[in-house]
DRENDO-1510 file (C-alpha; in Angstrom, 1 decimal, always signed):
<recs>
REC; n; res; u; v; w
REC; 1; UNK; +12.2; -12.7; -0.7 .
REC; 2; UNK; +15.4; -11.6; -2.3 .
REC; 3; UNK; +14.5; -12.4; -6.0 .
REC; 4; UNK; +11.7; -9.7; -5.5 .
REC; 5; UNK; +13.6; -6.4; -3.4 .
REC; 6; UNK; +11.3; -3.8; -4.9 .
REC; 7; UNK; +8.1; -5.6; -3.5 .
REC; 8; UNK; +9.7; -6.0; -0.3 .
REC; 9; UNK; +10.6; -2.7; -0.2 .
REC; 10; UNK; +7.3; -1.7; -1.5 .
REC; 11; UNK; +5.3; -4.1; +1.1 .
REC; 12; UNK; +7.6; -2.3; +4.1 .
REC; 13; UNK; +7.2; +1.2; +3.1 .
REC; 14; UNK; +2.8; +0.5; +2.7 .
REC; 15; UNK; +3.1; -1.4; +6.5 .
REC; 16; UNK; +5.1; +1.8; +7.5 .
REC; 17; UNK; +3.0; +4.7; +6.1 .
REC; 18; UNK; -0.2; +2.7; +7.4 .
REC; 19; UNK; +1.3; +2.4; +11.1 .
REC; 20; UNK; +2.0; +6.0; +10.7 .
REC; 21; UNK; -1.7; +7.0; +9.6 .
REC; 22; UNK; -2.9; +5.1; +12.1 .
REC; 23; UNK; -1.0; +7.0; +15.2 .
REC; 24; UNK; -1.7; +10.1; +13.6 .
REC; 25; UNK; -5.3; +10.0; +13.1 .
REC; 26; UNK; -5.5; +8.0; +17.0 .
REC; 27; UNK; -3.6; +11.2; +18.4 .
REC; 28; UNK; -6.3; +13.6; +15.9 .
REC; 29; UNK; -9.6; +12.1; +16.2 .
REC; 30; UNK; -9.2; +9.8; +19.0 .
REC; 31; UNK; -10.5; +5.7; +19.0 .
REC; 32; UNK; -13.9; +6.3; +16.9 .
REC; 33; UNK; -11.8; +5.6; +13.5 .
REC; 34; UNK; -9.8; +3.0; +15.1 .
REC; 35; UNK; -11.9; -0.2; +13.9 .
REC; 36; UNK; -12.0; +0.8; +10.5 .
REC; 37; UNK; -8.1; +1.7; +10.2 .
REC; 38; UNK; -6.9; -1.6; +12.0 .
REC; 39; UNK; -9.5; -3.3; +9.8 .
REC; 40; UNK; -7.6; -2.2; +6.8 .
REC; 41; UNK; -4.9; -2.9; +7.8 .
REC; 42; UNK; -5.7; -6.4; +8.7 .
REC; 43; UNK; -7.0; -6.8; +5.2 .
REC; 44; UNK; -3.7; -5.5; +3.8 .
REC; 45; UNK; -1.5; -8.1; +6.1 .
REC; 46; UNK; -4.1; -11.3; +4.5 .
REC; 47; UNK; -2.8; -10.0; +0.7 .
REC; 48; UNK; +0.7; -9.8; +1.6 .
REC; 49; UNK; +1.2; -12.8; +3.9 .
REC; 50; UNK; -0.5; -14.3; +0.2 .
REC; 51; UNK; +2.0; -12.3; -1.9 .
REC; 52; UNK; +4.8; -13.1; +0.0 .
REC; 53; UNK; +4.1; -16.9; +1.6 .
REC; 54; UNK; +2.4; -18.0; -1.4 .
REC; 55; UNK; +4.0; -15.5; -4.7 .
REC; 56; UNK; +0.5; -15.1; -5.5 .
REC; 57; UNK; -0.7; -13.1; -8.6 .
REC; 58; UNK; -3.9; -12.9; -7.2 .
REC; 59; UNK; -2.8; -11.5; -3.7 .
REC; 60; UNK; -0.7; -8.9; -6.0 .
REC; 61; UNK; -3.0; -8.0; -8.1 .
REC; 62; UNK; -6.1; -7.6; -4.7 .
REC; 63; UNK; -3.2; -5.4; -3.0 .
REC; 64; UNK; -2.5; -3.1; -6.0 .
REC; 65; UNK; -6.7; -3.2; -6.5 .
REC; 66; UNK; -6.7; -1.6; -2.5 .
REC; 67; UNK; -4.0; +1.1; -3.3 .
REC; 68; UNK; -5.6; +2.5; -6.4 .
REC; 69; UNK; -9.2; +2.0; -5.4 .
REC; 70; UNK; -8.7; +3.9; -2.1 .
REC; 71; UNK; -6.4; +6.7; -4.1 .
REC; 72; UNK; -9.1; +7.0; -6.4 .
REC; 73; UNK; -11.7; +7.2; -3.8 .
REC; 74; UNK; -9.7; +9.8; -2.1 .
REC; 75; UNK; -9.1; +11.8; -5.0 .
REC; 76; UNK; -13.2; +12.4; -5.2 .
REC; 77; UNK; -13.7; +12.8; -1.3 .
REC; 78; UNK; -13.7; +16.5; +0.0 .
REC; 79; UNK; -10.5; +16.2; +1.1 .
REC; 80; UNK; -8.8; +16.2; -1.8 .
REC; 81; UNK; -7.9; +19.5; -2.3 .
REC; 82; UNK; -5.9; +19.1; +0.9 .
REC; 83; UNK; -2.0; +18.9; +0.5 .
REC; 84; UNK; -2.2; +15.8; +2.8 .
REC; 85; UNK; -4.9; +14.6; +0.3 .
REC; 86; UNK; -3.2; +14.9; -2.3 .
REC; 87; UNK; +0.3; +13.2; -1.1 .
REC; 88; UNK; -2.0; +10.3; -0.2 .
REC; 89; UNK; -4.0; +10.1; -3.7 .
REC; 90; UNK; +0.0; +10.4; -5.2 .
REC; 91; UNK; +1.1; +7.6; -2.6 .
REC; 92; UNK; -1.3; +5.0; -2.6 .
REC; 93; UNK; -1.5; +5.0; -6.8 .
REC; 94; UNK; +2.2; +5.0; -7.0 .
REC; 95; UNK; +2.3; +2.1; -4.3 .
REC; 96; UNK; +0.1; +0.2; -6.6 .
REC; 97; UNK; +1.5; +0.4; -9.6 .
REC; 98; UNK; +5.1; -0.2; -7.8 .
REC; 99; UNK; +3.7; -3.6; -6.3 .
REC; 100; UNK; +1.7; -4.3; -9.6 .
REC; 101; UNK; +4.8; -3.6; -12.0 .
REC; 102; UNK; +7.5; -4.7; -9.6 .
REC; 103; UNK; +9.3; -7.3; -12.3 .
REC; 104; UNK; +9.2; -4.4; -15.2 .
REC; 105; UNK; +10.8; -2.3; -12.5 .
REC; 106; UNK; +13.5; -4.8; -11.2 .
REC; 107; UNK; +14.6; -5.4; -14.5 .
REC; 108; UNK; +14.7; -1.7; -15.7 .
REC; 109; UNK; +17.0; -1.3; -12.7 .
REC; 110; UNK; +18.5; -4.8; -13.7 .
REC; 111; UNK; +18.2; -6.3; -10.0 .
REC; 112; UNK; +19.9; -10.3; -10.1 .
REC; 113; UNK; +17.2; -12.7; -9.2 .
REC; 114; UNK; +19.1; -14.9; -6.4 .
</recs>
């Protein structure tokens, strides 16, 4: 994993902010939402075990389809006009792109592939 450190940082920082949603909304709303949030994130840790086990474009491109499709979706939902809404919508398009365009960006910051 050290010829791609922005993905891995990327990958971290998505497992991180997801583990965080999830006790937040637990210790909100309580176990109704539960099932959905752990199934998301089970569907994020299939696309990066592929990314990272496999260096799949495929699994890349599926992960980066799940941050902008649910940024987008939140950007239309009520809850949008939210400041938490709106860091979300920022987060999970700017996660995207990040793990989409990690290469461009390793070599704009000119990161040695080991």
């Amino acid at each position: 994993m050290k010829k791609r450190p922005v993905l891995l940082l990327a990958i971290i920082l998505t497992l991180m902010v997801e583990l965080i949603l999830i006790i937040l909304v637990y210790h909100k709303i309580g176990s109704e939402r539960l099932p959905s949030q752990i199934g998301r994130l089970a569907f994020q840790l299939i696309f990066i075990t592929i990314v990272l086990i496999r260096k799949s474009n495929i699994g890349l491109f599926l992960l980066m389809a799940y941050h902008i499709g649910t940024g987008l979706l939140i950007w239309y939902s009520s809850n949008s006009i939210e400041l938490f809404g709106k860091v979300l919508i920022i987060y999970h398009i700017g996660i995207g792109l990040v793990i989409y365009f990690h290469e461009w960006i390793e070599g704009k910051l000119k990161l040695e592939k080991v």
